[in-house]
MARBA-108878 format. One line per field, with one value per residue (C-alpha): residue number from 1; residue in one letter; y, x, z. Coordinates in Angstrom, 3 decimals, decimal comma, padded with zeros to 6 digits. Last residue first. Layout:
<gunus>
nr <- [NUM	...]
rest <- [A	...]
c2 <- [Y	...]
c1 <- [X	...]
c3 <- [Z	...]
</gunus>
This chain:
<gunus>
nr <- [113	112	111	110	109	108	107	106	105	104	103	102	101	100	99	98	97	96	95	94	93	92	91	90	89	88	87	86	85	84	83	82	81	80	79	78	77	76	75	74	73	72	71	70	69	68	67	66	65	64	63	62	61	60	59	58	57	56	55	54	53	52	51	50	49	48	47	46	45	44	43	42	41	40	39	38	37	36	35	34	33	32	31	30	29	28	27	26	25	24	23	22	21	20	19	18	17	16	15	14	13	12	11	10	9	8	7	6	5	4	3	2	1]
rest <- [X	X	X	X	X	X	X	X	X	X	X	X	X	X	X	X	X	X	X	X	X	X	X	X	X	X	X	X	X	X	X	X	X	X	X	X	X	X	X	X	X	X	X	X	X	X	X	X	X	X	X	X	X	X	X	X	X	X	X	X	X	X	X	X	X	X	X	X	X	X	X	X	X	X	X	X	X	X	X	X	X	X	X	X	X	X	X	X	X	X	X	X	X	X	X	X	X	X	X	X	X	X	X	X	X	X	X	X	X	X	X	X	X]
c2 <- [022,465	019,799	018,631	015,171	014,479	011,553	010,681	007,911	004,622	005,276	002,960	001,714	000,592	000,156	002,940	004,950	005,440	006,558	008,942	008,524	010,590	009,011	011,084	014,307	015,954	015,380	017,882	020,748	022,426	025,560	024,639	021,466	021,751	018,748	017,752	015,703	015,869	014,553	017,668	019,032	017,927	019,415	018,682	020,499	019,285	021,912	021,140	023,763	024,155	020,973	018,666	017,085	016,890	014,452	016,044	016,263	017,658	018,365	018,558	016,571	013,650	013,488	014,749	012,805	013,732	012,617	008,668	007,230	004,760	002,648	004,309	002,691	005,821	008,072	006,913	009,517	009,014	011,715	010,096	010,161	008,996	008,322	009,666	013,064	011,157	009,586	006,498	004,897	007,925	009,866	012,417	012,886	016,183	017,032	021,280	022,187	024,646	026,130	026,521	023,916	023,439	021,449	018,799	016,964	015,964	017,135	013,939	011,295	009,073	006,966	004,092	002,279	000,000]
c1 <- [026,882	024,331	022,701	020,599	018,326	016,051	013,347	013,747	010,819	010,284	012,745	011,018	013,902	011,057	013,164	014,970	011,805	013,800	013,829	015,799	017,312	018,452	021,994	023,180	025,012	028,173	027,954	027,162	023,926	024,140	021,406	018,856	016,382	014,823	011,670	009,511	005,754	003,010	001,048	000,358	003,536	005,706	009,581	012,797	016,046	018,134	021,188	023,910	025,907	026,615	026,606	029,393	029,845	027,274	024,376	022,595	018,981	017,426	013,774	012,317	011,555	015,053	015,587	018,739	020,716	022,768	023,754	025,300	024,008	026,818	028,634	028,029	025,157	024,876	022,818	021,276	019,898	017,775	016,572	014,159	013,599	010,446	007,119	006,739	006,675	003,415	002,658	000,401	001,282	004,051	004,798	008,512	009,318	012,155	013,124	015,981	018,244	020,309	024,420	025,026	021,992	019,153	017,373	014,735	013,769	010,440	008,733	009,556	006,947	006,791	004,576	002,576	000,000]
c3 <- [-020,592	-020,028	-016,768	-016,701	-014,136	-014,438	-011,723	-009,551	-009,061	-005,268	-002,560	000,609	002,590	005,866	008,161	005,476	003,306	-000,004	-002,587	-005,694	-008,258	-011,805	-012,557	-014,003	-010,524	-012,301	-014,726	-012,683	-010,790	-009,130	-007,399	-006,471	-004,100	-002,830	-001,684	000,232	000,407	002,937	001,221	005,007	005,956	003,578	003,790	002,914	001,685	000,334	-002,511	-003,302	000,003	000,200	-002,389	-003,344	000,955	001,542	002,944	006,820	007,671	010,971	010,636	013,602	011,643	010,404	006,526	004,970	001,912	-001,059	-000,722	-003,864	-006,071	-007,678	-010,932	-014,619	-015,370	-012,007	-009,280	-006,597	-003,144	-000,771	002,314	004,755	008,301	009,530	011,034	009,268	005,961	007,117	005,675	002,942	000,484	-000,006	-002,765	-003,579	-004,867	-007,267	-007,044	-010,742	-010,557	-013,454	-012,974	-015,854	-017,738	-017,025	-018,442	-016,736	-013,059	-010,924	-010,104	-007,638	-006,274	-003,015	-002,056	000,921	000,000]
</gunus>
């Protein structure tokens, strides 16, 4: 019953933003902890952010300072802001249920020069 969503990727130039959202449904995002994964073509997928229950958020360093995870309990919505974005950001983006290893079906980011 329970399920995740991406949306929000597509083609981007270098330096342009991009926000994905993962919709939940059958669980309460609120409730668990959340992550932010990414998989890049012939590379293993790579951790890129957690959201805690209580808000506090953590990012591996590639990204720092240019990605912002955010959540939206009223729309039981996850998000990601994605700026500045280079090269070797372009990969399929996942969101994940930490606590059950519920995995959505990634949306495609690809950046261009």
């Amino acid at each position: 019953q329970a399920h995740l969503v991406e949306s929000g990727g597509g083609l981007v130039q270098s330096g342009g933003s991009l926000r994905l959202t993962c919709a939940g449904s059958g669980f309460t995002l609120s409730d668990v902890i959340m992550t932010w994964h990414r998989q890049a073509p012939d590379k293993a997928r790579e951790w890129v952010a957690t959201f805690a229950p209580g808000g506090a958020t953590f990012y591996t360093d590639s990204v720092k300072g240019r990605f912002t995870a955010s959540r939206d309990d009223a729309t039981n919505e996850l998000y990601i802001q994605m700026d500045n974005l280079q090269n070797e950001d372009t990969a399929v983006y996942y969101c994940q249920n930490f606590d059950s290893k519920l995995w959505g079906q990634g949306t495609r980011v690809t950046v261009t020069t």
